[in-house]
C-alpha positions in Angstrom: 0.0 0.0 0.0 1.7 3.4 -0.8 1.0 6.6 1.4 -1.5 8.4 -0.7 -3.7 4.9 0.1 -3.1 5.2 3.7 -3.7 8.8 3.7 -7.4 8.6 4.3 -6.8 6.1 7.2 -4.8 7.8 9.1 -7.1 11.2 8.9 -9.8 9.2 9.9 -7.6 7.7 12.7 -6.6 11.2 13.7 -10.5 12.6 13.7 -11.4 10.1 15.7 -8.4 10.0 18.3 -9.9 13.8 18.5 -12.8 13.0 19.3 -12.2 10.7 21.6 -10.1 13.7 23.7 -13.3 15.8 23.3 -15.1 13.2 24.8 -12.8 13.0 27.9 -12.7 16.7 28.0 -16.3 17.0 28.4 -16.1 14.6 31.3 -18.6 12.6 33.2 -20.2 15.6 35.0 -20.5 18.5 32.1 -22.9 17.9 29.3 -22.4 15.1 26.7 -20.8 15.9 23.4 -23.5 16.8 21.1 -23.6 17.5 17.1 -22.7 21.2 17.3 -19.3 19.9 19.1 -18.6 17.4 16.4 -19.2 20.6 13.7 -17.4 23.1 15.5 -14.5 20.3 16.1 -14.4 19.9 11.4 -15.2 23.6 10.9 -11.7 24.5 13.1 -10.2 21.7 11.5 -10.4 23.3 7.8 -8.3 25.5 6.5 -9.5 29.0 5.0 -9.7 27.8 1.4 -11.7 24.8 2.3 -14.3 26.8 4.4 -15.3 28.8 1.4 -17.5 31.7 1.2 -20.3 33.4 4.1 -23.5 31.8 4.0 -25.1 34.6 3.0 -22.6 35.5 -0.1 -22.8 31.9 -1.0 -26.9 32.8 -0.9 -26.5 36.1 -2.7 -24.2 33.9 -5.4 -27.0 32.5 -6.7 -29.9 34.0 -5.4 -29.5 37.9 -7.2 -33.2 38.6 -7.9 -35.8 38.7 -4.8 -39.4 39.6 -4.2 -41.4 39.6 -1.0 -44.2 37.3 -0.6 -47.0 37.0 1.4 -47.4 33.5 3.9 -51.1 33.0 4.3 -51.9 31.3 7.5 -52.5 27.9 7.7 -51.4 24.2 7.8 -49.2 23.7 4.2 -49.7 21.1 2.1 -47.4 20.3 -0.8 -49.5 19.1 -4.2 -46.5 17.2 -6.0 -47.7 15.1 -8.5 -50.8 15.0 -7.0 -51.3 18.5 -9.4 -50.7 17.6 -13.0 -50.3 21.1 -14.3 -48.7 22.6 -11.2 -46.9 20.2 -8.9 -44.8 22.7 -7.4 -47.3 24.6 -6.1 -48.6 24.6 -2.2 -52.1 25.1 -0.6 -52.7 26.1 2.9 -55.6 24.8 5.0 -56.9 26.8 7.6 -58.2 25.1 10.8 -61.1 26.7 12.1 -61.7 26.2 15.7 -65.0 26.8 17.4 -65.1 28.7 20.3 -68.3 28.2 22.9 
């Protein structure tokens, strides 16, 4: 096996040999070691190039043109192909409740 091969093994190795020390970090008594640890722990991990762009310029990238609409109350339901001519579209059914 040459070292390009083994390359991938040993990063997983190293991840989870970090995570592990998160783990003990966190110790018995704090709180456990949720997802958002796990995410923070890769995010720091990248370097600058790998990050990439803001969340909101990567948004703006392909999202230029923007109107406002109007959210009627109500529960959602999505048509699909349920709607032959529009199966994108959504209806929202209001739930009247009767008051006595």
């Amino acid at each position: 096996m040459n070292s390009i091969a083994k390359l991938p093994n040993y990063y997983r190795y190293v991840r989870t040999q970090e995570i592990q020390a998160m783990v003990n970090r966190s110790g018995k008594k704090g709180r456990r070691l949720g997802p958002q640890d796990l995410a923070e722990s890769i995010w720091h991990s990248l370097s600058e190039t790998e990050k990439g762009p803001l969340i909101i310029e990567w948004i703006k990238s392909f999202c230029s043109g923007t109107e406002v609409v109007e959210i009627p109350e109500g529960k959602p339901e999505a048509l699909g192909a349920a709607d032959m001519f529009n199966p994108t579209s959504v209806n929202f059914k209001v739930v009247r409740k009767i008051i006595s």
